[in-house]
C-alpha positions in Angstrom: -1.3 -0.3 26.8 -0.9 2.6 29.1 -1.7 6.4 28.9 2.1 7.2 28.3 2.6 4.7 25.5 0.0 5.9 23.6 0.6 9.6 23.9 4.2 8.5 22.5 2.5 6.7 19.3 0.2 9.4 19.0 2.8 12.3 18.8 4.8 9.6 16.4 1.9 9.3 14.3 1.5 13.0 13.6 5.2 13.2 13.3 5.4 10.8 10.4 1.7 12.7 9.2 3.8 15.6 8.5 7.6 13.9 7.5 5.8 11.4 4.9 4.3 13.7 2.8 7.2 16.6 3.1 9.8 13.8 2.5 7.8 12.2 -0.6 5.9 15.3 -2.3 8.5 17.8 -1.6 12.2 16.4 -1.3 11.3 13.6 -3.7 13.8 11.3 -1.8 13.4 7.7 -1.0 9.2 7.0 0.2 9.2 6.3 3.5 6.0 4.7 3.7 5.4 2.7 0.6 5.6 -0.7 2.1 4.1 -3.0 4.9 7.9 -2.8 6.7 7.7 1.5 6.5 10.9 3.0 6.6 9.5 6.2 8.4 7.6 4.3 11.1 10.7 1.4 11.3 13.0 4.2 11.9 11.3 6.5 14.7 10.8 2.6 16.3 14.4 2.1 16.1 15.4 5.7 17.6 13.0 5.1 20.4 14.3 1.6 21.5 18.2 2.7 21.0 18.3 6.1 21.8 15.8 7.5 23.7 15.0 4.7 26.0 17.8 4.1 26.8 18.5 7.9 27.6 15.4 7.7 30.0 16.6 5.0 31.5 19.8 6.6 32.4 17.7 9.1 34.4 15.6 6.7 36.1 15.1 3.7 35.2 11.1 3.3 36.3 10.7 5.7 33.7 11.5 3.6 30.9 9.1 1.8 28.2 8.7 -2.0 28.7 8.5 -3.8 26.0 4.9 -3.9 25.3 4.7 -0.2 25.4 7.2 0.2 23.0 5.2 -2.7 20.7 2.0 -0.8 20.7 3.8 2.8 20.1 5.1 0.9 16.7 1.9 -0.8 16.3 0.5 2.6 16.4 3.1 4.3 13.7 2.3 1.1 11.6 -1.1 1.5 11.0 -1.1 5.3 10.7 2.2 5.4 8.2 0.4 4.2 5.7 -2.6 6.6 5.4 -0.4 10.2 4.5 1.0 8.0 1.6 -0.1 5.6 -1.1 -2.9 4.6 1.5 -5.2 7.4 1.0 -3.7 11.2 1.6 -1.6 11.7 -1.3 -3.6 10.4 -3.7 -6.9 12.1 -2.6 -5.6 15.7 -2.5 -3.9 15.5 -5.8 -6.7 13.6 -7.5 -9.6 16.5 -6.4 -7.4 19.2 -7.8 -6.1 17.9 -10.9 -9.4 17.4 -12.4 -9.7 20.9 -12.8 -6.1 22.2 -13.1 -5.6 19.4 -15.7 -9.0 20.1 -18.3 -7.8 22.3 -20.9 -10.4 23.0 -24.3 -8.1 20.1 -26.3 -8.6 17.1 -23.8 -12.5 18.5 -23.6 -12.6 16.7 -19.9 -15.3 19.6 -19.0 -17.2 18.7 -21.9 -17.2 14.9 -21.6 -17.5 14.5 -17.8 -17.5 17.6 -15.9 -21.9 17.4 -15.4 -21.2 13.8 -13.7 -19.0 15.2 -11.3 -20.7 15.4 -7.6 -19.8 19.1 -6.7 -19.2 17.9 -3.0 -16.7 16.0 -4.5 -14.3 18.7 -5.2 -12.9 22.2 -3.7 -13.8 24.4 -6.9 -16.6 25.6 -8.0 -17.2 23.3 -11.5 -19.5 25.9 -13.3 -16.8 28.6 -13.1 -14.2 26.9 -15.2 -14.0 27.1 -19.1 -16.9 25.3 -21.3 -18.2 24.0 -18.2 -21.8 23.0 -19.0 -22.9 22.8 -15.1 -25.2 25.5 -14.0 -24.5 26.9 -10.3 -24.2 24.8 -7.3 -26.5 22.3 -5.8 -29.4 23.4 -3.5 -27.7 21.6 -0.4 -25.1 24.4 -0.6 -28.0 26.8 0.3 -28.0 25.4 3.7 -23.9 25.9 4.1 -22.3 29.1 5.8 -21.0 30.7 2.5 -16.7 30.3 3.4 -17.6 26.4 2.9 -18.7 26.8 -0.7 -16.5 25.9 -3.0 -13.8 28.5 -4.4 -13.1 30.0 -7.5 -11.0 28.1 -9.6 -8.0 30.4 -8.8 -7.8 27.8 -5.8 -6.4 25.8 -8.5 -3.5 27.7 -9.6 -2.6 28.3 -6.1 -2.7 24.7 -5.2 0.1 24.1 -8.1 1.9 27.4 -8.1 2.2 28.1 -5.1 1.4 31.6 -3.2 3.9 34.2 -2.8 5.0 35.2 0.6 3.3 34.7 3.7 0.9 31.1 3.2 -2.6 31.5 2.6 -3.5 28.2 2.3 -7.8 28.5 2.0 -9.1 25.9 4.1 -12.6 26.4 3.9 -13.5 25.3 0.6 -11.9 22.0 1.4 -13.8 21.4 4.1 -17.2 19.5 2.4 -14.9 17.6 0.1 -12.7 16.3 3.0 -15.3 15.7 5.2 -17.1 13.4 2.5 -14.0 11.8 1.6 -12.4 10.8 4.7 -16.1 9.7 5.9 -16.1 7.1 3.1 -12.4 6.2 3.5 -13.5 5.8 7.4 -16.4 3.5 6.3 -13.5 1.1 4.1 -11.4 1.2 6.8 -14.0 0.2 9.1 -14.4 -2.9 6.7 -10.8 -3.7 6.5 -10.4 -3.7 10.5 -13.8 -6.2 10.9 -12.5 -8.3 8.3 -9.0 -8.6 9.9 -10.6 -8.8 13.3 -12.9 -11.9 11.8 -9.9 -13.7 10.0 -7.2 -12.8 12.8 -7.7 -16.0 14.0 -7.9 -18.5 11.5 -4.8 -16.8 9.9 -2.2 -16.9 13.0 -3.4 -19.9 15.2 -5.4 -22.0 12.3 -3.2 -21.6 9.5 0.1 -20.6 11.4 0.9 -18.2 9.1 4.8 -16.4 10.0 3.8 -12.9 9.4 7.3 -12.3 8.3 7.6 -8.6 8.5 7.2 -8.6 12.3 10.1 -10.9 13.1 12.5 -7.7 13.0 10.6 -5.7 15.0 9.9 -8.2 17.6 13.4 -9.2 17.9 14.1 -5.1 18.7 11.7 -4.8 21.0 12.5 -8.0 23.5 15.0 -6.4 25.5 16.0 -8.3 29.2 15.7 -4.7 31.5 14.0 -1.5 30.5 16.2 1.1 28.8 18.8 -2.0 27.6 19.7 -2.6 24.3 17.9 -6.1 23.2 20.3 -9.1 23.2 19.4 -9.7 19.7 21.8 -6.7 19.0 24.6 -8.4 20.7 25.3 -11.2 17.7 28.2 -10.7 15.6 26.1 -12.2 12.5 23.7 -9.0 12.9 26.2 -6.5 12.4 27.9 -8.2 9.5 24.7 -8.1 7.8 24.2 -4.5 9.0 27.5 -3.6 7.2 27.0 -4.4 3.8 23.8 -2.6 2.8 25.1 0.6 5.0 28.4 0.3 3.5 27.0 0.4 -0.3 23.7 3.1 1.2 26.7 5.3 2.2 28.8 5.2 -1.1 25.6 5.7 -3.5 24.3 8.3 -1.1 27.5 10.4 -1.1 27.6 10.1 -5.0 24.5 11.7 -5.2 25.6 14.7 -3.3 29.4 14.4 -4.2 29.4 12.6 -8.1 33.5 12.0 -7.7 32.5 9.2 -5.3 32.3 6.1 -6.8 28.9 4.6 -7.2 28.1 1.0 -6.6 25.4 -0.3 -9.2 22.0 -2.0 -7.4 20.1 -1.8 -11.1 20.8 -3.6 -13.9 18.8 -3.0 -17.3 18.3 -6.0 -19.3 15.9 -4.5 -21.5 17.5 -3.1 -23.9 19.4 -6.4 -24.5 16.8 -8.2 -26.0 16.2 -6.4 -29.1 14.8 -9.4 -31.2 11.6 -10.8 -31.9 10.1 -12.6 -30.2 12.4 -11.4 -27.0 11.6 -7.5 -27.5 8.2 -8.1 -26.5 9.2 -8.9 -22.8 8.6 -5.8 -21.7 10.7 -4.5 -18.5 13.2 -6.8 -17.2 15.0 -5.5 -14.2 18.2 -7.2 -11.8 17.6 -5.0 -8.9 19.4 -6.0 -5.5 17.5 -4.9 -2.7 19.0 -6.6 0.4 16.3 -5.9 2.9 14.2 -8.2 0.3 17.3 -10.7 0.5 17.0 -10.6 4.3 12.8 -11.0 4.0 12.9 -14.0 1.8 14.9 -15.8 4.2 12.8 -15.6 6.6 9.8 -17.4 4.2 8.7 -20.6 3.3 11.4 -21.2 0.1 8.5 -22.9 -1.8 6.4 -19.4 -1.4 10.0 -17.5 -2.6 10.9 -20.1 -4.9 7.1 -19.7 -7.0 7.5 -16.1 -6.7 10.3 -15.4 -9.0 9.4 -19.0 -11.2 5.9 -17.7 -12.2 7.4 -14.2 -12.6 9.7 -15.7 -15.4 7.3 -18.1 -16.9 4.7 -15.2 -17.3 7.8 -13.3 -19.4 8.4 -16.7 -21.3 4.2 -16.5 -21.9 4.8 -13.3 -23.4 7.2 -14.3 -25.5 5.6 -17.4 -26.8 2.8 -15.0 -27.6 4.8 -12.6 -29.5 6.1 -15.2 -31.7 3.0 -16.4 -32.8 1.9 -13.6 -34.4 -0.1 -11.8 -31.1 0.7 -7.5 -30.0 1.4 -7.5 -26.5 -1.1 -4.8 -24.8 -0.7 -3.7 -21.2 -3.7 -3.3 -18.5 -4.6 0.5 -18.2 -2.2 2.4 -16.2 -0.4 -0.5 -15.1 3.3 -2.1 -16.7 1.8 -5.6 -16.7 0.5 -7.4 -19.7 -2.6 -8.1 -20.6 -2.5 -11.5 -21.2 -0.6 -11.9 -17.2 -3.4 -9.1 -15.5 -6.0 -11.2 -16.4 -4.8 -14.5 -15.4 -4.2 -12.7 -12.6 -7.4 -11.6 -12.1 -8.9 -15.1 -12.2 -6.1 -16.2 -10.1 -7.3 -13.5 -7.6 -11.0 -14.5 -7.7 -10.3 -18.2 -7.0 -8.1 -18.1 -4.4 -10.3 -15.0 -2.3 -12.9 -18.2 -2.2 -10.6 -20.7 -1.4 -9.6 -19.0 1.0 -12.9 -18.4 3.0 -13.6 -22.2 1.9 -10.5 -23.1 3.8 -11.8 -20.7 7.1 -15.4 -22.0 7.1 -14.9 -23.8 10.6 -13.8 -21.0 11.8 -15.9 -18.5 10.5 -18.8 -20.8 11.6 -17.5 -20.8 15.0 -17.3 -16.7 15.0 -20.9 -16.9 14.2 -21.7 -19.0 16.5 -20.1 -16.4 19.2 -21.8 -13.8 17.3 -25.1 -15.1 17.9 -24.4 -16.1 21.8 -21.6 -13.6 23.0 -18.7 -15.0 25.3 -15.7 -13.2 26.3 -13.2 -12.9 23.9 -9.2 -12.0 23.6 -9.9 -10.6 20.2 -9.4 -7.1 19.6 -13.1 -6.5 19.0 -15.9 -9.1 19.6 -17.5 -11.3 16.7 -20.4 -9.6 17.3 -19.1 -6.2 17.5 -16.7 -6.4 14.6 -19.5 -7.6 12.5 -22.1 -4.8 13.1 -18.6 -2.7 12.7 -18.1 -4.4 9.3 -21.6 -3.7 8.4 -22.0 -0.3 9.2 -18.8 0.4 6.8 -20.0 -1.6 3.7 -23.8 0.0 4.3 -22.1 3.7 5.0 -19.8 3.3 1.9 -21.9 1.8 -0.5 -24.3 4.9 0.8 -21.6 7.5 0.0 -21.6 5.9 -3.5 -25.0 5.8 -4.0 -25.3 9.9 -3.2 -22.4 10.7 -5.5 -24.8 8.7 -8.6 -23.3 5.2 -8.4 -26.4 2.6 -8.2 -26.8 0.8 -4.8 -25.9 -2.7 -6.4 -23.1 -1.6 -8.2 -21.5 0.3 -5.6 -21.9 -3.0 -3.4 -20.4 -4.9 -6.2 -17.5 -2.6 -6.3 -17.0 -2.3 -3.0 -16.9 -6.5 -2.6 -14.4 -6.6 -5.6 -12.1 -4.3 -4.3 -12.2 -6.8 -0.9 -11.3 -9.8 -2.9 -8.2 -8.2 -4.2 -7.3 -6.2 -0.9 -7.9 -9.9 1.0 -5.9 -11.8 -1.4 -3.1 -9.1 -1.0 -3.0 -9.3 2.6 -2.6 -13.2 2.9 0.6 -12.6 0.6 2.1 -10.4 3.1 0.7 -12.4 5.9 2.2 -15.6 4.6 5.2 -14.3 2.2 6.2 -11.3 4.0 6.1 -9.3 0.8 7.6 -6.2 1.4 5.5 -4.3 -1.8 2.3 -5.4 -3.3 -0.1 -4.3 -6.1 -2.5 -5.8 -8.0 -2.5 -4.9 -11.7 -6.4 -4.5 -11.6 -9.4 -2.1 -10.3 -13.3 -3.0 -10.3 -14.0 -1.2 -13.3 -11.6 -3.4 -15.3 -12.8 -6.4 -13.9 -16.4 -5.2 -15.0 -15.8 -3.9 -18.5 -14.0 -6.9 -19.6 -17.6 -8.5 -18.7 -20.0 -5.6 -19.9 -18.2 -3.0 -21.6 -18.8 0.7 -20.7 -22.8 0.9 -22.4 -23.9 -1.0 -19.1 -22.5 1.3 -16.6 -22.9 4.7 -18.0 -21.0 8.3 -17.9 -22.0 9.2 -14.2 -21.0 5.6 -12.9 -17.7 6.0 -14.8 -17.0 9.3 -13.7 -17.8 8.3 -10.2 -15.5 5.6 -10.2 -13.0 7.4 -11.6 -12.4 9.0 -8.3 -12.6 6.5 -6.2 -10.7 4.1 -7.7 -7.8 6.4 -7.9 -7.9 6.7 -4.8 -8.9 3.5 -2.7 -8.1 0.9 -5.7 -5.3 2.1 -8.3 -2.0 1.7 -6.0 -2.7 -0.6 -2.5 1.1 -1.0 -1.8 0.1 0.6 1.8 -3.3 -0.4 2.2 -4.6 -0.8 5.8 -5.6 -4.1 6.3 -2.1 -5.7 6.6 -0.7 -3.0 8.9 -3.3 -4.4 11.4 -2.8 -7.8 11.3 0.5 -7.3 11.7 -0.4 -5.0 15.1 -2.2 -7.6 16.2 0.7 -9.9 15.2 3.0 -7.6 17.9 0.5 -7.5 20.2 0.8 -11.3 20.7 4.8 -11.6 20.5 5.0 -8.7 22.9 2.1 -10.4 25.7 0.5 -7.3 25.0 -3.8 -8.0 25.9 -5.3 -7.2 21.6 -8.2 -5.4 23.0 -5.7 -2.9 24.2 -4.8 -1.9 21.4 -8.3 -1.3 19.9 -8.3 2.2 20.6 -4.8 3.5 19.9 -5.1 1.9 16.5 -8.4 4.2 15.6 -6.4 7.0 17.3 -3.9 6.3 14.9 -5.7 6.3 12.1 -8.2 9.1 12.7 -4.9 11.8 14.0 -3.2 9.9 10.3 -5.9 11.2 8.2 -6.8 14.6 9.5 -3.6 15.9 9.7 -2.1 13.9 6.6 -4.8 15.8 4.5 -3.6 19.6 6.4 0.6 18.5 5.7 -0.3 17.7 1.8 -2.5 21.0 1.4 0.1 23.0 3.3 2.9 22.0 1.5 1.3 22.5 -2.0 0.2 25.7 -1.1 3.7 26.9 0.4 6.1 25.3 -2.2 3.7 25.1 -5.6 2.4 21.5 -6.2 4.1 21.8 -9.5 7.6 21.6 -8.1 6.8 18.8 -6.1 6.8 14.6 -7.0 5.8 14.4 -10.5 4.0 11.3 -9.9 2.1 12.3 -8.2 1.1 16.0 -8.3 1.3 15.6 -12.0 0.9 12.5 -13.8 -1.9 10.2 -11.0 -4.3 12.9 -10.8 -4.3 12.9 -14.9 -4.5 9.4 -15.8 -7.8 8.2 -14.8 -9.5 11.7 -16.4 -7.7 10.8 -19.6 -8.9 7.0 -19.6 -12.1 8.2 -18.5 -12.8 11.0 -21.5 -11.4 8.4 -23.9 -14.1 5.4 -22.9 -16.5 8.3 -23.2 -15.3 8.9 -26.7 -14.9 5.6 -27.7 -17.1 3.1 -25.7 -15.9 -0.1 -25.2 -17.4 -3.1 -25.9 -17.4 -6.4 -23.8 -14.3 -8.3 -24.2 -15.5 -12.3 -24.3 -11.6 -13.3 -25.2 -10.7 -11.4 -22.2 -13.1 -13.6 -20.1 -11.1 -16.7 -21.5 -8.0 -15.2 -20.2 -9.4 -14.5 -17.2 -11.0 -18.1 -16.7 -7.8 -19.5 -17.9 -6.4 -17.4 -14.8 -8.7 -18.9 -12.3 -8.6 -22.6 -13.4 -4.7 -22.5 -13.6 -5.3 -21.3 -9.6 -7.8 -23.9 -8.3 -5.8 -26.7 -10.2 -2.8 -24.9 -7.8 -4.7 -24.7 -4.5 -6.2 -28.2 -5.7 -2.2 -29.8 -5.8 -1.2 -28.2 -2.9 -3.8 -29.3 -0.4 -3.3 -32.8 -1.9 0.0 -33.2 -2.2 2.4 -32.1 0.2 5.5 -31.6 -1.8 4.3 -29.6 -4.1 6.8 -26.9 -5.2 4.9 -24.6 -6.1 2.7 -22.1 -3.6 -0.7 -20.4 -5.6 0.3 -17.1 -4.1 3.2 -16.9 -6.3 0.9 -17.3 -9.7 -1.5 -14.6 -8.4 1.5 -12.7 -8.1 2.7 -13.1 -11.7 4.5 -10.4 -13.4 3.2 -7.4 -11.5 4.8 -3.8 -10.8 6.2 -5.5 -7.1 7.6 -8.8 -8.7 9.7 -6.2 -12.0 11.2 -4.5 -8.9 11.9 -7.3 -6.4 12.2 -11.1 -8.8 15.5 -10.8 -8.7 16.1 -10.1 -4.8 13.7 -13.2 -4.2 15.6 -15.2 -6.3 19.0 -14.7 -4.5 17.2 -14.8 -1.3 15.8 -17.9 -2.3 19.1 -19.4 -3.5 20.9 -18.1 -0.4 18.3 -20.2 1.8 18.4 -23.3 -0.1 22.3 -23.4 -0.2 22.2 -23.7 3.9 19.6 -25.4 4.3 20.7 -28.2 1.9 24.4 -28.1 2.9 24.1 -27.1 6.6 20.5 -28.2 7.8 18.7 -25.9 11.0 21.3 -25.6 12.6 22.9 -23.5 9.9 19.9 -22.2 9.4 19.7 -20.3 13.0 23.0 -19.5 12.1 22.5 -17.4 9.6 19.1 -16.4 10.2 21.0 -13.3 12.9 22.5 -12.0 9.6 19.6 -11.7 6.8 17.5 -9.8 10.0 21.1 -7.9 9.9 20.8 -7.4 5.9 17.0 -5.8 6.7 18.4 -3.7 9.6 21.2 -2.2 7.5 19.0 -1.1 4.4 16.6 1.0 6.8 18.7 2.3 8.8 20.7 3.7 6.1 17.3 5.0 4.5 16.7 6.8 7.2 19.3 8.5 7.7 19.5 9.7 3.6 16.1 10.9 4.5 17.7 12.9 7.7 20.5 14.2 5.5 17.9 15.2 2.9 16.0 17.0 5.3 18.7 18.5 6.6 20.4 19.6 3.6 17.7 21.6 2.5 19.1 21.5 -1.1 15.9 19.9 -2.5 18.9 16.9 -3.4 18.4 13.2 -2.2 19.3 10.0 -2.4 16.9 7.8 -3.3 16.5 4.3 -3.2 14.8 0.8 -2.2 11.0 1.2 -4.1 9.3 3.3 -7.1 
């Protein structure tokens, strides 16, 4: 990758660190990088291949990107879109403020948790709010320049009302809570990179996996002479698919800003329909079209789309079979998804995170094998290298832990659990192309369901509380998939993987620092009040309020809940069982693990048309219709993201604090 390309992704990177969290927090317009196909990254990848390359080109040509350039620069914005988002930024800054703008004397947080709290964890000084029972600041602040201490509370009020006139946004005090925080978030990420370096392998050349939500991309970027448009642009089939998701985009998105334009409806509710018992207990039940998920599920296995959408229904009918026998239908904490579904789910996970390292033990004994005698390697890290990396992260987080009051074994325990369910989540998107994931379930419900709250304590709770907010509540843009799908590009582009070793920690590293600056600054200039209500104002509440109520009312171990649970897992093996046996089986495990979680509400319905829309050709025109059509759904993709960049453009433009927003919630 040369100098050029990655000065490019670099500049992109800090671009999109500064758009994302403007475009999300403060325009509250369509998010831009809550998925594994980013809209924010996709576009700026799109404006560099059709416009500005071939601008350069016009002016010389030897100036122009080649292909692999342009793959790494997008490579680059992949990896780093994520982290100003749902990957880390937005829900750290929030999180570390609302704890104290949020505790009043009613919800008693200071009285119930406050003394648990590691001071380094926050901006504020804790003993200076109301009823605070902590006594000054630790000793290690002694040692600290004073600016770095932590602030008076006013910070607080700033941070969510904003300042008046010129911005005075006050750095300082966040600089021990960031450092600590983006050291641990370093240390996961770290994992997540080894892991993906270890499994690369097996996953693309072993298993053969499609990585679906690279197709488009590669497709852009293999283009026949530098500065040309690519000759996947020149098929009829692509623009006919481009039309009809820009067409409706642009009708919608002028009746937001002009309501005498017709709208065209994407949403239907049939909720409200079913008002009877047992059919009332169904919970949300959404028709959403989404045609970039049309476009996806063409591209995937139809068994994998097909189980999707099956098991999302049959976990409804579950629910309803339930209700009429008599049984209330609870939710998981902080999450629209049964109970009964999030723990089958949670089994489901658990089994099928083994299976698959079952199904990689040659492999994985062969990278050992290179671990213990080093050869050269095309991998983006050695064996060797990529273990002590994944090591060092797992040691240096579970450290981080262990100085914030979480025991040694149980931050190690939490640590694993939350790489089960990141692992499983990336093999969905790996092999099903799933533009939106989420997994219904964080350690800490996967432990009290075993031991109740008595077993871990207020300081463990507390502690978790944080961090699962932020590095285990909402993974929809977790790392992990954004690079294997790098290194996904980096092979369809001939582009050497170690070369993109250090672009990607580049990325990542320029993602966070200045990620955590655009979110401060922006609070601080506009009032984090006025800004997304998820999550300025609801997030950084929710695990505080869960947390003070276990505190008030222990819970207990839950020995039906680990029934569920096993039901969950043995449903799964019996699945991974029937599939490696039988060939025809219809239906693919990932799709039960799935089940009726916050991505399948949103996109069952998409699948299913998706699905039926690849079955019809492929039953009534064969492959060859298939390669037909295929031009078109990559078209259908295409259309939606272009047109959601350009709403986000317009909203930017407009200034009007107005915008259209669309594709995922």
């Amino acid at each position: 990758m040369t100098s050029r390309a990655v000065v490019l992704g670099a500049v992109g990177v800090i671009a999109l660190a500064v758009l994302i969290p403007y475009s999300d927090l403060q325009l509250r317009g369509t998010w831009i990088a809550a998925c594994h196909l980013p809209v924010g990254a996709f576009f700026l990848f799109l404006l560099l291949i059709l416009v500005a390359n071939p601008l350069v080109a016009r002016l010389r040509r030897r100036w122009a990107l080649q292909p692999g350039e342009v793959v790494g620069i997008y490579g680059m914005l992949l990896v780093g879109s994520g982290i100003p988002s749902f990957g880390l930024a937005a829900y750290l800054i929030p999180t570390l403020v609302g704890v104290g703008y949020f505790a009043t004397a009613e919800n008693g947080w200071a009285t119930w948790f406050y003394r648990f709290v590691p001071q380094w964890f926050v901006p504020f000084d804790l003993s200076r709010l109301p009823n605070s029972p902590v006594n000054g600041l630790p000793p290690f602040y002694d040692h600290l320049p004073p600016v770095f201490r932590p602030a008076d509370p006013e910070i607080l009020r700033r941070f969510y009302e904003g300042v008046a006139g010129r911005v005075a946004v006050p750095w300082e005090p966040w600089v021990v809570p960031l450092t600590a925080w983006l050291t641990l978030a370093l240390a996961i990420f770290a994992v997540y990179w080894a892991l993906a370096v270890l499994l690369r392998r097996q996953w693309v050349e072993g298993e053969r996996l499609t990585f679906p939500l690279v197709q488009l991309p590669l497709a852009l970027s293999s283009f026949e002479t530098p500065g040309a448009w690519p000759p996947f642009l020149r098929q009829p089939a692509v623009w006919a698919g481009f039309a009809i998701p820009t067409v409706v985009h642009l009708c919608n998105g002028l009746h937001t800003y002009f309501p005498a334009v017709p709208e065209i409806p994407l949403r239907i509710d049939l909720s409200s329909s079913f008002t009877t018992p047992p059919w009332n207990q169904l919970g949300i039940l959404w028709l959403w079209v989404h045609f970039s998920v049309i476009g996806l599920t063409f591209l995937i296995p139809a068994e994998f789309s097909f189980s999707l959408w099956f098991c999302y229904l049959l976990f409804k009918l579950e629910g309803a079979l339930l209700a009429y026998h008599g049984y209330t239908i609870a939710f998981m904490p902080n999450y629209p998804v049964p109970r009964y579904a999030g723990l089958q789910m949670l089994g489901a996970f658990l089994v099928l995170a083994g299976y698959l390292l079952y199904a990689a033990r040659p492999h994985l004994l062969q990278a050992w094998r290179e671990v213990r005698r080093p050869a050269s390697s095309d991998e983006p890290q050695s064996y060797r290298g990529a273990l002590l990396t994944g090591l060092g992260g797992l040691l240096g987080a579970t450290l981080i832990l262990n100085l914030a009051g979480l025991a040694s074994g149980l931050a190690l325990l939490c640590l694993v659990l939350l790489l089960v369910v990141v692992m499983v989540l990336s093999r969905m998107i790996a092999e099903g192309g799933l533009l939106f994931i989420q997994a219904p379930f964080r350690p800490t419900d996967m432990l009290l369901t075993a031991v109740g709250t008595g077993a871990l304590g207020p300081r463990a709770l507390t502690v978790l509380a944080f961090f699962e907010r932020v590095f285990c509540f909402d993974l929809r843009a977790v790392l992990w998939p954004s690079l294997l799908d790098a290194f996904r590009l980096a092979d369809g582009a001939g582009l050497p993987r170690r070369q993109m070793t250090r672009p990607i920690w580049l990325a990542i590293g320029l993602s966070m620092i200045v990620s955590c600056g655009a979110i401060l600054y922006t609070a601080y200039r506009y009032g984090a009040i006025s800004q997304q209500a998820w999550f300025m104002i609801a997030s950084p509440q929710q695990p505080f309020q869960q947390l003070a109520s276990m505190l008030n009312q222990p819970l207990e171990a839950q020995p039906a809940h680990l029934a569920t649970v096993g039901l969950g897992a043995a449903v799964m093996l019996a699945l991974c069982v029937a599939r490696n046996q039988f060939g025809g089986f219809p239906l693919h495990p990932l799709g039960f693990a799935m089940g009726p979680s916050w991505p399948l509400i949103q996109l069952w319905f998409s699948l299913l048309l998706g699905w039926g829309c690849k079955s019809a050709v492929l039953r009534w025109g064969g492959m060859k219709a298939y390669r037909r059509c295929y031009p078109f759904f990559l078209g259908l993709i295409l259309g939606e993201f272009v047109a959601a960049g350009c709403w986000v453009i317009v909203a930017v433009l407009s200034g009007t604090g107005t915008s259209y927003r669309f594709l995922l919630t």
